[in-house]
N, CA, C and O of each residue as an XYZ file, in Angstrom:
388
protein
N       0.822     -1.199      0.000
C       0.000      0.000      0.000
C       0.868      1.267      0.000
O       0.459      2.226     -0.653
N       2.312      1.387      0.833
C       2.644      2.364      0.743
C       3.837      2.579     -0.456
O       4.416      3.608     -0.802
N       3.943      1.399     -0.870
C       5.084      1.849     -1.852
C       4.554      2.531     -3.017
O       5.356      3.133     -3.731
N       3.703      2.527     -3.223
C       3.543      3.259     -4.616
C       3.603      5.063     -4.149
O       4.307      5.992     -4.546
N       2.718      4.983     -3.334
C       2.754      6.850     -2.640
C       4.397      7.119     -2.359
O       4.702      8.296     -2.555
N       5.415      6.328     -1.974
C       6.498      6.385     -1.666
C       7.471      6.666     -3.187
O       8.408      7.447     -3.352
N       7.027      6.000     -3.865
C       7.583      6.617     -5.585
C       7.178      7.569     -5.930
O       7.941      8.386     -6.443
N       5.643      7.876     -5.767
C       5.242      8.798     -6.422
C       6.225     10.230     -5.505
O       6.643     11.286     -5.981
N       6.312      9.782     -4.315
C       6.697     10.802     -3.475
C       7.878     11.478     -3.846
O       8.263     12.646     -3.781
N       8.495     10.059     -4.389
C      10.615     10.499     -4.897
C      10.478     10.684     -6.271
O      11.559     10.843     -6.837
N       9.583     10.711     -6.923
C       9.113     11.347     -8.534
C       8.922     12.714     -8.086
O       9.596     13.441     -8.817
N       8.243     13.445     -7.125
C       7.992     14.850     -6.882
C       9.615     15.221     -6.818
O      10.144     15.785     -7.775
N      10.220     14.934     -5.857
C      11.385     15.347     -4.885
C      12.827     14.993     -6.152
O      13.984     15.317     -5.886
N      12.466     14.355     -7.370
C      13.721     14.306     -8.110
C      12.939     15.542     -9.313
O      13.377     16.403    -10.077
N      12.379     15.327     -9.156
C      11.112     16.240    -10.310
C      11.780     17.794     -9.598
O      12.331     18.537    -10.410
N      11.751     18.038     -8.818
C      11.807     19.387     -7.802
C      13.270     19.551     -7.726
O      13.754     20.682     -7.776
N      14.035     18.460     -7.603
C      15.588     18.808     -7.383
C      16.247     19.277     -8.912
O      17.305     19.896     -9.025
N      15.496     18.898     -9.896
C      16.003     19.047    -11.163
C      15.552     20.119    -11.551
O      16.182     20.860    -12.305
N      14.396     20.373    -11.101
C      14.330     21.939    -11.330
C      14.671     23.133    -10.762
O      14.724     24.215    -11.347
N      14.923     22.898     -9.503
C      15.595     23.855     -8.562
C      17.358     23.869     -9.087
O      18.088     24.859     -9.127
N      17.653     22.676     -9.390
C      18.599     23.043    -10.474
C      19.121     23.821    -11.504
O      20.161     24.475    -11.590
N      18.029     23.587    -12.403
C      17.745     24.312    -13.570
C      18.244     26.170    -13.155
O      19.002     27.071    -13.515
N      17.053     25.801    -12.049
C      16.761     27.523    -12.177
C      18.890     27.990    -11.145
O      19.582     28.981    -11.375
N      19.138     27.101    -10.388
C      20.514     27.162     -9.764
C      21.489     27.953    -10.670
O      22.022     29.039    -10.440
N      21.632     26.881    -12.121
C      22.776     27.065    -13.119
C      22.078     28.962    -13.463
O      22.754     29.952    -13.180
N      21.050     29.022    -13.919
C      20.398     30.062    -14.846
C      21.136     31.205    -13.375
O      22.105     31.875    -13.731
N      20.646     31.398    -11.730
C      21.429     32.354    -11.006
C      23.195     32.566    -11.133
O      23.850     33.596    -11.293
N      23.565     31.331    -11.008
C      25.067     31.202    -11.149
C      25.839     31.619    -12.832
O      27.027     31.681    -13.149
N      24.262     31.905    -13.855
C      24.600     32.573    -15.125
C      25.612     31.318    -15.736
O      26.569     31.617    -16.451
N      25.297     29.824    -15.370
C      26.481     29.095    -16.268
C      25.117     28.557    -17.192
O      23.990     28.130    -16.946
N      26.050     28.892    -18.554
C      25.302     28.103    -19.726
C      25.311     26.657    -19.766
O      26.355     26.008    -19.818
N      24.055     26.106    -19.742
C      24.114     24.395    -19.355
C      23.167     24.153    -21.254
O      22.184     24.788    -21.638
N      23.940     23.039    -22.049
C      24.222     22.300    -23.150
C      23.506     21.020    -22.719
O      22.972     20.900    -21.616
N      23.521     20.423    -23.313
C      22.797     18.555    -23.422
C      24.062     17.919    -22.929
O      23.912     16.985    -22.141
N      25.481     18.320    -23.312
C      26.422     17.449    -22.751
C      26.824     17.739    -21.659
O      27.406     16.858    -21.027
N      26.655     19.051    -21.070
C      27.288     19.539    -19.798
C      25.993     18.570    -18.524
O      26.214     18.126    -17.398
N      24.533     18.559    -19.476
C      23.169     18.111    -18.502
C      23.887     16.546    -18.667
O      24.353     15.977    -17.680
N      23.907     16.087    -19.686
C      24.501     14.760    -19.521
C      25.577     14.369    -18.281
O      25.276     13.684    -17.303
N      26.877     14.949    -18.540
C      27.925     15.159    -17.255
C      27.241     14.918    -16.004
O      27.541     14.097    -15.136
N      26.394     15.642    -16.022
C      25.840     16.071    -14.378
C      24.453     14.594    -14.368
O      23.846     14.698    -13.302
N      24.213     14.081    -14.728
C      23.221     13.047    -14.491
C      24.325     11.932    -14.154
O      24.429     11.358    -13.070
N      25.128     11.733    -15.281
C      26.421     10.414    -15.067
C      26.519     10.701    -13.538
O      25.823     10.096    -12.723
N      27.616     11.865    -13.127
C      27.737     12.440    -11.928
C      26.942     11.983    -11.122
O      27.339     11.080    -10.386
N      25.427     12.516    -10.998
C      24.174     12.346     -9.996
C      24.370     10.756     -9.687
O      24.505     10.328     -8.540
N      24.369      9.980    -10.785
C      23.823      8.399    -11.068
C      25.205      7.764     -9.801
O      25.027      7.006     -8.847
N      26.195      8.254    -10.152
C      27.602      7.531     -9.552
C      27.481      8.139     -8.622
O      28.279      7.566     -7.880
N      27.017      8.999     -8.001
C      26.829      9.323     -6.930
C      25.575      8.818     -5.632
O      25.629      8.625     -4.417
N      24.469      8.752     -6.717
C      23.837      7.751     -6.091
C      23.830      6.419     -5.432
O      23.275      6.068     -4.390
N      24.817      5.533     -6.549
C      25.316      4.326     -6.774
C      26.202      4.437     -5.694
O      25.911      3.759     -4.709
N      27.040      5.010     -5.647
C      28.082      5.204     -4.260
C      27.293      4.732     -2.621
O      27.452      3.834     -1.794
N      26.491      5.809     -2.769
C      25.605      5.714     -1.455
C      24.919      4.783     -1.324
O      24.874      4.408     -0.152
N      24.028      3.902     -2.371
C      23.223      3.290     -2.101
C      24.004      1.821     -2.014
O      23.394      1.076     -1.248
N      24.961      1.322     -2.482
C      25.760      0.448     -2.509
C      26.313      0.358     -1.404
O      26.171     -0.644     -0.703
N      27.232      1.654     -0.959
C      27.660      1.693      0.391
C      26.632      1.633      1.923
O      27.101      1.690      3.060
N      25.549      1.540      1.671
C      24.492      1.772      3.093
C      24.054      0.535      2.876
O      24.028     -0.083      3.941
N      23.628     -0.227      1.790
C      23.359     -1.685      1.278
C      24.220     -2.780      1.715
O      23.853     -3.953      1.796
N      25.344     -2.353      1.983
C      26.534     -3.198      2.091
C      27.105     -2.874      4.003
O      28.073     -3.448      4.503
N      26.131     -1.756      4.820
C      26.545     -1.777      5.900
C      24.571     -2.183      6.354
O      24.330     -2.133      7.560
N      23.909     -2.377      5.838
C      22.834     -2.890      6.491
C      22.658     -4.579      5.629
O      21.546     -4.627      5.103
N      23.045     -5.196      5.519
C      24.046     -6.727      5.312
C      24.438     -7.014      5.771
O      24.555     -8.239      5.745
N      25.381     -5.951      7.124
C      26.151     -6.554      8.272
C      27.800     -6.434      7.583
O      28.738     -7.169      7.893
N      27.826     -5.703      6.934
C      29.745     -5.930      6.741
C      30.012     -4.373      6.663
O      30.764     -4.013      5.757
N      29.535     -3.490      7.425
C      30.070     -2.538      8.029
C      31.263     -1.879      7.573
O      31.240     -0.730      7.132
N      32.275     -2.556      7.662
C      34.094     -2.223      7.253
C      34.671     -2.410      5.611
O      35.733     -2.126      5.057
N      33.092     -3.185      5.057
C      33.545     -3.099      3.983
C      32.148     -1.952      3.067
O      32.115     -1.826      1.843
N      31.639     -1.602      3.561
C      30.485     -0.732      3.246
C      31.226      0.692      3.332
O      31.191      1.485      2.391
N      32.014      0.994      4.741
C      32.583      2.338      4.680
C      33.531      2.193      4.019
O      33.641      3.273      3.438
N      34.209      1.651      3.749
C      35.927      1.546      2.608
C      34.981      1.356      1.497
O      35.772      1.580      0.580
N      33.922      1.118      0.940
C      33.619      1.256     -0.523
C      33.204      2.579     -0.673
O      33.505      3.245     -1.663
N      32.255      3.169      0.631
C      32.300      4.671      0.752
C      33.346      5.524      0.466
O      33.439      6.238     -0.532
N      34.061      5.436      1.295
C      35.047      5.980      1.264
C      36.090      6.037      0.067
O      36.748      7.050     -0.172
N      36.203      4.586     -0.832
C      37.307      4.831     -2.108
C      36.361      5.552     -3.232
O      36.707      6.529     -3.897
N      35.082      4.873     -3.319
C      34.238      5.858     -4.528
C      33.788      7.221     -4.269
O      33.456      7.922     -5.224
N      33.734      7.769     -2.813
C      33.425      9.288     -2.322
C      34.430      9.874     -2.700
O      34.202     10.795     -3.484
N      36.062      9.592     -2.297
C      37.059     10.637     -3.055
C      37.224     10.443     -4.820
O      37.652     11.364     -5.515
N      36.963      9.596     -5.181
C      36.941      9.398     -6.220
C      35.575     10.443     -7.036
O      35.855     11.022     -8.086
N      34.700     10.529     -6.662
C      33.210     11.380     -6.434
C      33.723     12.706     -6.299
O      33.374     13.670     -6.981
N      34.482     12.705     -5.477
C      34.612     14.317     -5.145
C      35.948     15.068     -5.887
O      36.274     16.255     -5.904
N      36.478     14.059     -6.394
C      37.464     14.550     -7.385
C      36.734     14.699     -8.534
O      36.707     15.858     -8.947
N      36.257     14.055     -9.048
C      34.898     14.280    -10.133
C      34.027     15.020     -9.846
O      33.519     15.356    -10.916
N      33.552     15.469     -9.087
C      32.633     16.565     -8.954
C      33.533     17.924     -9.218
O      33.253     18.754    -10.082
N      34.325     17.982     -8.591
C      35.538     19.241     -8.703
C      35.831     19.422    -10.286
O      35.660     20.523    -10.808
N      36.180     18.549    -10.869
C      36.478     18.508    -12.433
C      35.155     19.178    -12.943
O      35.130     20.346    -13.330
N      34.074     18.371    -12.917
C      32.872     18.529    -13.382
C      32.623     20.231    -13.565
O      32.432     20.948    -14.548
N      32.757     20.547    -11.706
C      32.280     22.045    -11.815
C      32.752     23.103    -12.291
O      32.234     24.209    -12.445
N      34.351     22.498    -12.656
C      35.443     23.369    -13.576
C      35.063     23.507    -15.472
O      35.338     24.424    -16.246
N      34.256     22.026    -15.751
C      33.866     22.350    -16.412
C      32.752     23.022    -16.984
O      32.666     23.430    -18.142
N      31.525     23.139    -15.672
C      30.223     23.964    -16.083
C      30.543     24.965    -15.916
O      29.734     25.738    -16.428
N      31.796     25.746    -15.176
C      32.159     26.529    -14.974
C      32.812     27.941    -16.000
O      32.791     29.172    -15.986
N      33.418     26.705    -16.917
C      34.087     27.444    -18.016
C      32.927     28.688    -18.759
O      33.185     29.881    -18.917
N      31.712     28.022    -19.105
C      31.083     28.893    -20.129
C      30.164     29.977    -19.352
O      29.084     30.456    -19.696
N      30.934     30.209    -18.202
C      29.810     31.072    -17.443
C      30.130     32.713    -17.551
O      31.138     33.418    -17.608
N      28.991     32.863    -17.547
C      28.870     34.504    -18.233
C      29.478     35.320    -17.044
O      29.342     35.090    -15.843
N      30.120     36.238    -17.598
C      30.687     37.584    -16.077
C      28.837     38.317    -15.729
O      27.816     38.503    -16.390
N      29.228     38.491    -14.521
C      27.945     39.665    -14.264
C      28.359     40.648    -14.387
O      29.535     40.950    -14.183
N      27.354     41.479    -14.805
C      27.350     43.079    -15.265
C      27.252     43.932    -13.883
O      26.169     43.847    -13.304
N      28.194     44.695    -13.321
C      28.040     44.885    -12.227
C      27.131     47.088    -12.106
O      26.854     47.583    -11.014
């Protein structure tokens, strides 16, 4: 009974994060392309995958190997995110002051 209200719920809340997005890049004035939106979903997805793998793997009961998978794909994540934002970064407009 409740799983379906529970999707529909994380359909609003990814529905809402992608647009609060949207409107994010448009304040920060960076021009976002199909490949730069692409980048950033890969990104989102491996980032997801990180977490959900890693909390999957400490509610299984192996704890030590749940945070060390955290932990090698999070810096790995966050070195990629850093790249990433260097690159949405590039085409961003100066403000007119």
């Amino acid at each position: 009974m409740l799983q379906p209200i529970f999707w529909m719920l994380m359909g609003i809340l990814v529905a809402t994060f992608f647009d609060g997005l949207r409107y994010w890049f448009q304040d920060l004035r960076v021009r976002m392309t199909w490949r730069k939106w692409a980048l950033v979903l890969i990104w989102l997805f491996l980032l997801a995958f990180t977490l959900g793998a890693g909390f999957t793997l400490i509610g299984e009961n192996e704890p030590k190997a749940g945070l060390r998978f955290m932990l090698f794909f999070g810096v790995i994540i966050l070195i990629t995110g850093s790249g990433l934002w260097k690159i949405l970064a590039q085409g961003r407009e100066k403000r007119k002051q």
